[in-house]
N, C-alpha and C positions, 0 to 999 in steps of 0.2 A: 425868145419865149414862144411855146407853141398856144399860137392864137386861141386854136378852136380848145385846146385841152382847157386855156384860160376859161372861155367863155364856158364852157360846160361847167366848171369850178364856179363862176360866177350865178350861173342860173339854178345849180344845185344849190347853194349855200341860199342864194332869194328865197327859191321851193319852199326850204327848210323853216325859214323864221314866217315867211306870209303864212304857211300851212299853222304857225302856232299861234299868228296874231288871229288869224279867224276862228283859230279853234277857241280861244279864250274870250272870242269876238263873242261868241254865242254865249257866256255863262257872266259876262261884263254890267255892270249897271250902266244906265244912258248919262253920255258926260264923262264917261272915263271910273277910274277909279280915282282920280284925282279930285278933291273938292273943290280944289284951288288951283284951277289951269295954267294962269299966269306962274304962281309960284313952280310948277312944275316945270313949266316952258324955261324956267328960270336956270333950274338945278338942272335940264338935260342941255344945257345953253353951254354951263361951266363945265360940264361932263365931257360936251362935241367939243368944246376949245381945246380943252386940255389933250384933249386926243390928236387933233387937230395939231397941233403945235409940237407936241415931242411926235406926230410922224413925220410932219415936216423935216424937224431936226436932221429926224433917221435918212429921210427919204436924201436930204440933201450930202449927208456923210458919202451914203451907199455908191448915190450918184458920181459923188468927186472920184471914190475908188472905182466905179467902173472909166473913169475920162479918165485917170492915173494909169490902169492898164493899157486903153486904147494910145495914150501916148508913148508908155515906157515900148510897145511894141514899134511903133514907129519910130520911134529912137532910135531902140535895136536893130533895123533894120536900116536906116540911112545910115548908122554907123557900121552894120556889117560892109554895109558898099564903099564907102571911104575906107576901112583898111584892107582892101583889093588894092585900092591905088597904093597905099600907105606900102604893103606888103610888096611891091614893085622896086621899091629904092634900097630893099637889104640884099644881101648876097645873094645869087643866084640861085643856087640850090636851097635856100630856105626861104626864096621869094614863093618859089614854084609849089614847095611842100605848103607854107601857110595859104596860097592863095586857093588849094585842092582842100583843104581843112576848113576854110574860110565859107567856100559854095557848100560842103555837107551840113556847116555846120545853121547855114540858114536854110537848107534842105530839113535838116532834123528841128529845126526850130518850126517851121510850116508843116514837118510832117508828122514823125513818130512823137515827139514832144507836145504838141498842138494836142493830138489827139489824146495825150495822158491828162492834160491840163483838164482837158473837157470832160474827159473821166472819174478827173478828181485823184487821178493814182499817182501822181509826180511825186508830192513829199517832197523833200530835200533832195530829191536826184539832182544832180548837176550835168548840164548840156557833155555828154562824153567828147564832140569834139573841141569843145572850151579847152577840156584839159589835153588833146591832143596837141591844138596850140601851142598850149603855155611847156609843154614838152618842147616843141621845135624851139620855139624862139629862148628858151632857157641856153641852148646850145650855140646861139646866133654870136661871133665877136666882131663887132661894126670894126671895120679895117681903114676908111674915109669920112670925113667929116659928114656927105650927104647921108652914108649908113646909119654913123653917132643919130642923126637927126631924125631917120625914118624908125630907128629903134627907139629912139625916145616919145616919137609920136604914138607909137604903135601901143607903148605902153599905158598912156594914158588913154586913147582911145578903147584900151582892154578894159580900164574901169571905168567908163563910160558907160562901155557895152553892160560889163555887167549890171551894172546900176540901171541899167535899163529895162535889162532879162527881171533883175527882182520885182520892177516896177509892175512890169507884164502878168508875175506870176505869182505877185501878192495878193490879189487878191481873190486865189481860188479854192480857198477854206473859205469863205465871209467872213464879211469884218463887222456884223453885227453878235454881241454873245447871247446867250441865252438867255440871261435875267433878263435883256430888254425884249429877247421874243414871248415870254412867260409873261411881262409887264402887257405888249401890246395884246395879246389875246385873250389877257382876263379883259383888261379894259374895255375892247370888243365887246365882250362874254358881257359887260355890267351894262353898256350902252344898249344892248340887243335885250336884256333881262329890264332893263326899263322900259323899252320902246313897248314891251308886252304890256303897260300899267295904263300905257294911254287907248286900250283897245275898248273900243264904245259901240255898245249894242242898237244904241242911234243913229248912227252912220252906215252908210250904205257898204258892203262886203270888199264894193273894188275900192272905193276911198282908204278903207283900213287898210285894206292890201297895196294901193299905192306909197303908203306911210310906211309901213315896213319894207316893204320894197327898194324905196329909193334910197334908203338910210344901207338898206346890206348892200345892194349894188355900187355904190360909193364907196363904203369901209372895203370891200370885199374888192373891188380894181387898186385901190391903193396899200393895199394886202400884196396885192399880186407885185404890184411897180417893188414894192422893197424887194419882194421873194429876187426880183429881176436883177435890182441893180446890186444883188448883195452875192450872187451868181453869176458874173457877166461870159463865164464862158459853156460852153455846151451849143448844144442843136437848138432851131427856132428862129422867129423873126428879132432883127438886133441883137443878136447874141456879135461876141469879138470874134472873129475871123480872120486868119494869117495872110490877108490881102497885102500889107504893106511888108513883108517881107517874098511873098511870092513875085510881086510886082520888083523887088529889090535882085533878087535871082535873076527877073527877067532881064532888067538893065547892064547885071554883071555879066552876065553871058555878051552882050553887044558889047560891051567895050572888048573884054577880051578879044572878041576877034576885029574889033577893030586895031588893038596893039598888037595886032597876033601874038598872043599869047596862048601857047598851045598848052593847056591843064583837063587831068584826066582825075575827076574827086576821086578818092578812095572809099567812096559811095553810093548807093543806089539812090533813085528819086526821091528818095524819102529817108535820107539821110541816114541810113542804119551802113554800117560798115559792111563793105565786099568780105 
């Protein structure tokens, strides 16, 4: 999330309702417009709960899918390293191809793919060196029982992977829809159109002003926390970051040359094909 844009959203939207609680402040009878303070205190009581309680709801859904993605990437990324090794026990020449397919494809996954996520432009694209993969090893005939076994593994570790990638990359449409954004904003809209009923020409300008204040500045950061966790990828502070598959490249490169294994990706840094 970008802090200062936040905070500037937050101190606009305050402006806005203080600027209309003082102006109503000035034309208010002393006491409110309410007769009956308790009763009022009453209805904006059941008003802040109810709002209160379905953002909660929200807030905790948005939350779990942004911790779904931060895991499904990590997933994906300790299981790209396990079938490095995995990809070591099949035939030679298809160990050497999956293992150059394997480094692009968490290259593409940290680079060109990372950044479409963030963009919002992925769609349905699928990881292109995914299906390079699933080319080679469609070809692959285990000739020894150790191969039977690293082709077997390889193939469940392939849906693993996947199920990991969708994990990663579901949630960058949001998973909140629209009738519940339409729902929290009037809500907002009715809580803020009330707070104007309690403005009293007997109280002092910064008392009013504190009263509407603290009521936007509350709605208005927990506004923000959905906007976040229902977005979890892009630029900003706590946004998802391809740390645990960068860090997963780092570790594959060291083993390879500790089993010398000499692999030349058929890709640049950033995972786009030579």
């Amino acid at each position: 999330m970008n802090v200062a844009l936040g905070l500037l959203v937050v101190i606009g939207v305050a402006a806005i309702t203080v600027t209309a609680m003082l102006f109503v402040r000035r034309r208010a009878p002393e006491g409110s417009y309410f007769t009956d303070g308790d009763r009022a205190s009453g209805v904006f009581g059941v008003l802040a709960t109810g709002f209160s309680v379905l953002l909660g709801f929200i807030i905790f859904l948005a939350f779990q899918s942004y911790d779904d993605a931060r895991k499904g990437a990590e997933a994906e990324a300790t299981i790209v390293a396990q079938q490095i090794q995995t990809a070591q026990f099949l035939p030679a020449d298809a160990a050497k191809q999956l293992t150059g397919e394997l480094v692009c494809y968490g290259r593409s996954v940290a680079g060109a793919e990372w950044d479409a996520v963030d963009a919002g432009t992925l769609g349905d694209a699928i990881n292109p060196w995914g299906a390079e993969m699933f080319r080679t090893i469609a070809k692959v005939k285990p000739q020894t029982a150790t191969e039977q076994s690293a082709y077997d593994r390889w193939m469940d570790q392939t849906v693993d992977r996947e199920q990991a990638r969708n994990a990663r990359v579901h949630s960058t449409e949001g998973i909140i829809p629209v009738p519940l954004w339409l729902a929290l904003f009037v809500i907002c809209g009715v809580i803020f159109g009330y707070m104007l009923f309690f403005a009293d020409r007997g109280e002092s300008a910064v008392t009013q002003a504190m009263l509407m204040g603290s009521v936007t500045v509350v709605i208005t950061f927990l506004m923000l926390l959905v906007i976040f966790f229902n977005n979890p990828h892009g630029g900003g502070v706590g946004r998802l970051q391809p740390t645990a598959m960068e860090r997963a490249l780092r570790l594959i490169d060291a083993e390879l040359k500790v089993v010398a294994v000499d692999v030349t990706p058929p890709c640049d840094e950033r995972g786009v094909a030579r």
